[in-house]
N, C-alpha and C positions, 0 to 999 in steps of 0.2 A: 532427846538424845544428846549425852553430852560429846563436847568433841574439842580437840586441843589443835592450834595451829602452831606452828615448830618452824621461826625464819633463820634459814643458814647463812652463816657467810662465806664467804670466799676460803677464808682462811680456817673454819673449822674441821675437824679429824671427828672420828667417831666417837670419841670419849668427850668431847664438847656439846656433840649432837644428844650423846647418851642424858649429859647432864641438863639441857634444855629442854627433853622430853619430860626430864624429872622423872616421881615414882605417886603423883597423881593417879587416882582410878578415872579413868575418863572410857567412852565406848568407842572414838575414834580417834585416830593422831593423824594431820595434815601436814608432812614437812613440804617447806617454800625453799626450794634450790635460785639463790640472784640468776635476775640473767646479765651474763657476761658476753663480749665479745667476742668472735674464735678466736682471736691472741690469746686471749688468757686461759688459762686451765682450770677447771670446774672442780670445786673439791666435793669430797666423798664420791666421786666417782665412779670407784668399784667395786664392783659386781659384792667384793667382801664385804665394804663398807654395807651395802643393801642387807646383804644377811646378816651382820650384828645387831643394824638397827631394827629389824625386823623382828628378831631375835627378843630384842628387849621390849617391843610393843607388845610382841605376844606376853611376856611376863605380864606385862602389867593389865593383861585382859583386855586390850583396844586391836582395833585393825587397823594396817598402815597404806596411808593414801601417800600419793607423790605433788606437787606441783613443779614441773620441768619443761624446758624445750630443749635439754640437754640432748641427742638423739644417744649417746653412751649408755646414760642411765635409765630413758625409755627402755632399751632393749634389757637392760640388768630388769629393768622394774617388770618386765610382760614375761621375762623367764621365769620368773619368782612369783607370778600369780599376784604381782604390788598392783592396783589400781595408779594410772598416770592421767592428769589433768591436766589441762593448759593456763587455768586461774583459781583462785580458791572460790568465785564465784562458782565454775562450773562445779566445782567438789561440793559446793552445798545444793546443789539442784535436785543432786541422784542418791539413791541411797543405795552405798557401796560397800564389799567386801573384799578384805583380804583372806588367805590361808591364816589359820591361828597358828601354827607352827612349823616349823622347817626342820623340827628333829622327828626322829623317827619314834612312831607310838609301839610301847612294849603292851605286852596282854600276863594281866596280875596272874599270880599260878592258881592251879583250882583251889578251892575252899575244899572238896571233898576229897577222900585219903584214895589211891586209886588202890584197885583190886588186887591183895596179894598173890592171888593164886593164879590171876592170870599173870602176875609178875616173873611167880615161878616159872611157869609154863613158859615163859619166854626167856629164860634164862637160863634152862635146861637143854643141854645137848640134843639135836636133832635125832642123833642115831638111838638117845635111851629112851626114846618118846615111844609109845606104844604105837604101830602100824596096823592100818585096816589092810583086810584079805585082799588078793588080787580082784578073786570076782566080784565082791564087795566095789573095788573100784572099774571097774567096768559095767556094772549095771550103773551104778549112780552115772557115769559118762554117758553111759547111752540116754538113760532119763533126761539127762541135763542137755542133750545134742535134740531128743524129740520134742524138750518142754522149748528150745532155740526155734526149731522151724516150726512149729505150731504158733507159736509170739509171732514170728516172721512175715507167718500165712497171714492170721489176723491184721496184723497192723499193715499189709496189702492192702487187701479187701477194705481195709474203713478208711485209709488214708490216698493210697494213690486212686483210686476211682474219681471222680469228674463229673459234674452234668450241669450242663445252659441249655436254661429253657426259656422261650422266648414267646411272649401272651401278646395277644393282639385285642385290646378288649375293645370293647365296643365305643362307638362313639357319638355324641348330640352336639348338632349347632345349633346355639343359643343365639337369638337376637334380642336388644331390648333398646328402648326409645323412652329418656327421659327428660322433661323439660327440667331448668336449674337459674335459678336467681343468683347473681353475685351479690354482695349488698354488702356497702363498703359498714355499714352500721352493726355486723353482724361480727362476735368474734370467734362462734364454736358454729361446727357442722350441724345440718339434719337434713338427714339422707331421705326421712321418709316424706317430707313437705316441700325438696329440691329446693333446702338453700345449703349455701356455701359462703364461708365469708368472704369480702372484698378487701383493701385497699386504695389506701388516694394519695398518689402524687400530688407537687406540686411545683412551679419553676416559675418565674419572672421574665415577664418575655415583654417585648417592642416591637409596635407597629409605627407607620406613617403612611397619609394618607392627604389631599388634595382634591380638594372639587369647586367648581365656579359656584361665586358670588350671587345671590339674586336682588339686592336689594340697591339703590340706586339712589343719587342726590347729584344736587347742583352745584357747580364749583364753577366762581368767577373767575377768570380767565386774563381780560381787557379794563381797565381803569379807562371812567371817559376825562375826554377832555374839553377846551375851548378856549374863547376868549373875554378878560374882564377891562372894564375900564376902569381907570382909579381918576379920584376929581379933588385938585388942591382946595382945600374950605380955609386956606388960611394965604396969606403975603409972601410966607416965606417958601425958600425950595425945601420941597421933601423929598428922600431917598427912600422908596420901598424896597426890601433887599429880597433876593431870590429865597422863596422859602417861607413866604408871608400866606400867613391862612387867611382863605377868605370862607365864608357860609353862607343857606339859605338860613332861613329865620323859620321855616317851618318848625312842624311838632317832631319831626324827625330830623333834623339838620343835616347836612349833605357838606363836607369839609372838602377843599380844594385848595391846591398848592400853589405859589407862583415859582413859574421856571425861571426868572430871569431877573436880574434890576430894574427896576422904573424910578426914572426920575423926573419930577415935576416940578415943572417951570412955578418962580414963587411970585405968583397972581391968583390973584382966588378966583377963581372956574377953572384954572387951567388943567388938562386931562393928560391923560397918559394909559396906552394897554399892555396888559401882560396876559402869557400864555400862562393856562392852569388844569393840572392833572387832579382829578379825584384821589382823594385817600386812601377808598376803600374799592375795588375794584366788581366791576357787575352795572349791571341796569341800573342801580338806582343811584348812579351818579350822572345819569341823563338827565337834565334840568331843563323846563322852560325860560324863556326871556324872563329878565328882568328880579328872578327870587333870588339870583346871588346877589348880599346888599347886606354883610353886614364885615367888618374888616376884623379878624382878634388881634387884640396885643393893643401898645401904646397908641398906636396909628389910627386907631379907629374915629381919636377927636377932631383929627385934624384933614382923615379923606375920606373921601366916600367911594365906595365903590358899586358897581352892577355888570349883569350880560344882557348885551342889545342882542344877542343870539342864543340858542339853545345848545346846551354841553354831548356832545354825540362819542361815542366810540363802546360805552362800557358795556360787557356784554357776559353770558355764564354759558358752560356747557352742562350737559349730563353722561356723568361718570359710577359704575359700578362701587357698590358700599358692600360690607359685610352688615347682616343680619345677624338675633341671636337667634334664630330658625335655622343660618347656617350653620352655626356654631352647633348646634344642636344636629342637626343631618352629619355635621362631620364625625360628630363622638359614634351616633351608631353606626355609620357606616365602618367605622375601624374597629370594631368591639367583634365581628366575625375573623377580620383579618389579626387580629391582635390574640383572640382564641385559638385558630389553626396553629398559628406562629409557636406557641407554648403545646401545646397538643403533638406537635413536632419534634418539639425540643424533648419531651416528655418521653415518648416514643422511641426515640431517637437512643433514648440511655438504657434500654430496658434489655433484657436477659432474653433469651430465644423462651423462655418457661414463659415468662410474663407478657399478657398481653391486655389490649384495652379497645375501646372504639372513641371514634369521634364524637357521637353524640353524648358520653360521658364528659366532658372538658366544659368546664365554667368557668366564668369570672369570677373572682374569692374576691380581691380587691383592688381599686384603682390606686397606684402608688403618685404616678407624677401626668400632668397633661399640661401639653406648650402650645396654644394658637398660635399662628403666626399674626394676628389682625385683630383687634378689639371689635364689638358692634359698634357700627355707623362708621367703620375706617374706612377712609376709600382701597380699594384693592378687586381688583378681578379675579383672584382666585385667595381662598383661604386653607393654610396646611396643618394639619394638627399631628403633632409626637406625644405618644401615648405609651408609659407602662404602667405594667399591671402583674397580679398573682394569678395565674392560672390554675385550677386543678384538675385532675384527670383518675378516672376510675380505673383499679389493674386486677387484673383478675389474672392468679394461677392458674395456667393450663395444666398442672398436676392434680388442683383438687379438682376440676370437672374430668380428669380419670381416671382418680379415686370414686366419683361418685358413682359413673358409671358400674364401675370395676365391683362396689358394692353389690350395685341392683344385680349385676351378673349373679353373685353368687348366692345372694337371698330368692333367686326362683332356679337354685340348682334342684336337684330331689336328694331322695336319701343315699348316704354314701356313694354319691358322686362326688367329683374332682375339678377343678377348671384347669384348665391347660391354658395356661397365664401367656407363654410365648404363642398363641395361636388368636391373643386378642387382636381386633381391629377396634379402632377408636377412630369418628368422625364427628365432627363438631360445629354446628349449626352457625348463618352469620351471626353476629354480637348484635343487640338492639337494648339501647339505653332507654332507660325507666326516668322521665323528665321531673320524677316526684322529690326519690333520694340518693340521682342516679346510680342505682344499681343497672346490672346487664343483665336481659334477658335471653336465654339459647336455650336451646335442645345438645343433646348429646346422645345417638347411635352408638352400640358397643355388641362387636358379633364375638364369638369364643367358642372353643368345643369345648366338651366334658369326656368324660371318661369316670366309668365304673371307679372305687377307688380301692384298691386291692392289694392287701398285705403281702409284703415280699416273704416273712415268716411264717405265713397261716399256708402258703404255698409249697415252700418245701417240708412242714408236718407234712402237710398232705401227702403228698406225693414220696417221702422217707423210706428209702430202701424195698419200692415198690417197683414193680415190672414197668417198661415201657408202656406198654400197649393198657394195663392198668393205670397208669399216671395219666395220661391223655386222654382216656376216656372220665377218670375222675375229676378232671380240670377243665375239659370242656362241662362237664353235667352240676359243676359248682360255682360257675364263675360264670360274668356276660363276659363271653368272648364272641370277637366276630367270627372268628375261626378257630381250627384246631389247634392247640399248643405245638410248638415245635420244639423236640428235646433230642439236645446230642449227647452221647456220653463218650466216654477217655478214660478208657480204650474202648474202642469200638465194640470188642467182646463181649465184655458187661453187661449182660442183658436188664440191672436192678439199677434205680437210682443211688448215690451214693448213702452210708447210714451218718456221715456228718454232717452237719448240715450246713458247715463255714463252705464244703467242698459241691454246691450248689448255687447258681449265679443264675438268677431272675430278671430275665431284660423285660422291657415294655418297649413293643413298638407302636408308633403312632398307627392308627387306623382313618380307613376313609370315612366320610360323615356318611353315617346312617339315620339322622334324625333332623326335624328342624322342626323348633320352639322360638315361636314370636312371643313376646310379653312388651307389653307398650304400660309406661306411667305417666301420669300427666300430674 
């Protein structure tokens, strides 16, 4: 479709407008009025302005669109049949028309020459015209007055007459019991093997989760101590400084600190003791007499040292470790709480239509896991932060009653009906399939029927026939529970009417007369 946009300004009149519409064939013209202030005055404004230009859109074969928030030329433009827009985005959305023209349409004179004679006839003086006899017009009046009320009678009789007639036809309640798969792998119906397709959520959810320790180790505690003699092997005085290792000589050596200065008189034997702490703390800085004997560092040529006593204090306790058995107990223990948690969440967003069960919800994928304790850490309790991808199976409670809704009407009989507002729908707990989790349920669906009975083949029937005829022909053709009931209007009428629009066929609901189990499995 072509189409022409037309932007005014301020200061145009209609012969500027006219010349920017130009004399293009185009199917639509979109004039753009600026928008202005209310200080200023809006040109082309009126109502005339709209009719020239309109005027010339129609010459040129296009319809005239407006874009405005002028509210002047809104009301010019809705008088005049102009479509008004508020952008020219909206003007391209819709497809719009204007009137093609505002002048008035003449009618071309006939092609054929009209009748002279009856020209004459009518052009000839009243009084020269030949007259018909008196009685002459008095019969035809009278004809013309009886052929009135005979028309008058008839069109009584077919038109104002009336009749409601009101069928009570019989009725069946229907029950039936159908088991149904969801299956999130499924994506078309089959009604007759009870599946239905499924769906699968899916959300990212967080658990945390803490349980004690079982695994245990030794942690020293006490560093031993005691005391060493040092022995000058030389003339001069030596200073041993605070801080001087001394060791056993064993296969495992056992290092020992001095606490303090010693200094030794410079005579060779002359001695001197210092106090000394093990290195490494625990038992096995408890030494026998005599194995500490060997000095490190420079000092070693020139003293000698020993313990005339054994080294006592060093000792370990036992304190709680993590295991990888815990580490291991913590991940499953949170893999249920970490499922609920998303199963929740899942749940939680879902439409009153949709629903799902708990044994449907899996773990898809482990994203992040943070022990708090490495194995062998000491720790009395171990805490593990876990996320993960959860998903969950959802099943429409619309298709299990549609499916239902089905089986009703596949064990209806012949030209029966269901009476859809009279269904009840129940529906089984949900029981997840641990293979592809799909859900397993049953679904109950009870309904009545009803005959199903042409409102047209009704009033044939019964067409300008007697009462007491019509009711016994509608009872002897139809399943009704009961007799027809028929009124007519006016009461006098003893015939239903002969039109048939003037005939109105209620249906009223009936009590159940019938009950039909059908179970599928």
């Amino acid at each position: 479709m072509r189409e022409q946009v037309v932007h005014l300004e301020r200061h145009d009149d209609h012969h500027s407008a006219r010349d920017k519409m130009g004399q293009a064939r185009v199917d639509r013209i979109l004039l753009v009025w600026p928008n202005l202030s209310r200080k200023h005055t809006q040109s082309l404004s009126r109502r005339l302005d709209l009719v020239l230009m309109h005027r010339h859109a129609s010459r040129l074969g296009a319809h005239l669109g407006v874009v405005t928030n002028d509210e002047d030329i809104v009301d010019h433009a809705t008088e005049l049949g102009i479509p008004v827009f508020n952008s020219i985005k909206e003007g391209h959305l819709f497809i719009w028309r204007s009137r093609r023209t505002l002048r008035p349409t003449f009618t071309p004179p006939p092609t054929k020459p009209p009748n002279l004679e009856q020209a004459r006839l009518l052009l000839t003086p009243e009084a020269t015209r030949p007259q018909p006899h008196p009685a002459w017009r008095l019969a035809i009046g009278a004809l013309s007055l009886t052929i009135g009320l005979l028309s008058i009678s008839v069109l009584y009789f077919l038109t104002i007459p009336a009749a409601k007639i009101v069928l009570t036809p019989t009725n069946q309640r229907i029950t039936i019991d159908i088991n149904l798969t969801a299956d999130p792998t499924l994506t078309t119906t089959d009604y007759t093997r009870g599946l239905i397709p499924a769906t699968t959520r899916s959300t990212i959810a967080s658990a945390s989760i803490e349980i004690p320790t079982t695994g245990s180790s030794q942690l020293s505690t006490n560093a031993a101590q005691g005391t060493v003699i040092f022995t000058n092997l030389t003339s001069e005085p030596i200073r041993v400084p605070a801080g001087t290792a001394v060791r056993t000589t064993v296969a495992d050596p056992v290092r020992f600190v001095t606490q303090t200065d010693v200094e030794l008189p410079g005579a060779r034997g002359m001695i001197a003791t210092a106090t000394v702490h093990a290195v490494t703390p625990g038992p096995s800085g408890n030494v026998s007499p005599s194995l500490i004997n060997r000095l490190e560092g420079p000092l070693q040529q020139f003293v000698a040292v020993t313990n005339r006593q054994s080294t006592s204090g060093g000792e370990h306790i036992t304190i709680p470790s993590v295991t990888r058995t815990d580490r291991s107990n913590a991940y499953q223990a949170a893999l249920p709480q970490l499922i609920i948690s998303g199963y929740s969440d899942i749940l939680a967003a879902l439409p009153p239509h949709l629903i799902s069960t708990p044994d449907s919800a899996s773990l898809e994928r482990v994203i992040e896991t943070n022990y708090s304790h490495f194995a062998a850490e000491h720790a009395d309790t171990l805490a593990l932060d876990i996320r993960a991808t959860i998903n969950a199976t959802i099943l429409d409670d619309d298709d299990a009653y549609q499916a239902g809704l089905h089986l009703l009407k596949t064990t209806l009989g012949a030209n029966m009906i269901l009476m859809e507002d009279s269904i009840i729908y129940d529906r089984s707990q949900l029981m997840s399939s641990a293979e592809n989790r799909a859900i397993n349920f049953s679904v109950t669906a009870t309904a009545n029927a009803m005959p199903s009975i042409d409102p047209e083949f009704v009033v044939q029937l019964v067409r300008w026939s007697p009462v007491r005829e019509a009711t016994n022909n509608l009872y002897a053709n139809l399943s009704l529970a009961q007799p027809p009931q028929i009124t007519l209007t006016p009461t006098w009428i003893n015939r239903l009417p002969w039109l048939s629009w003037r005939t109105e066929v209620i249906f009223a609901h009936p009590n159940t007369t019938a009950q039909n189990d059908h179970t599928s499995h």
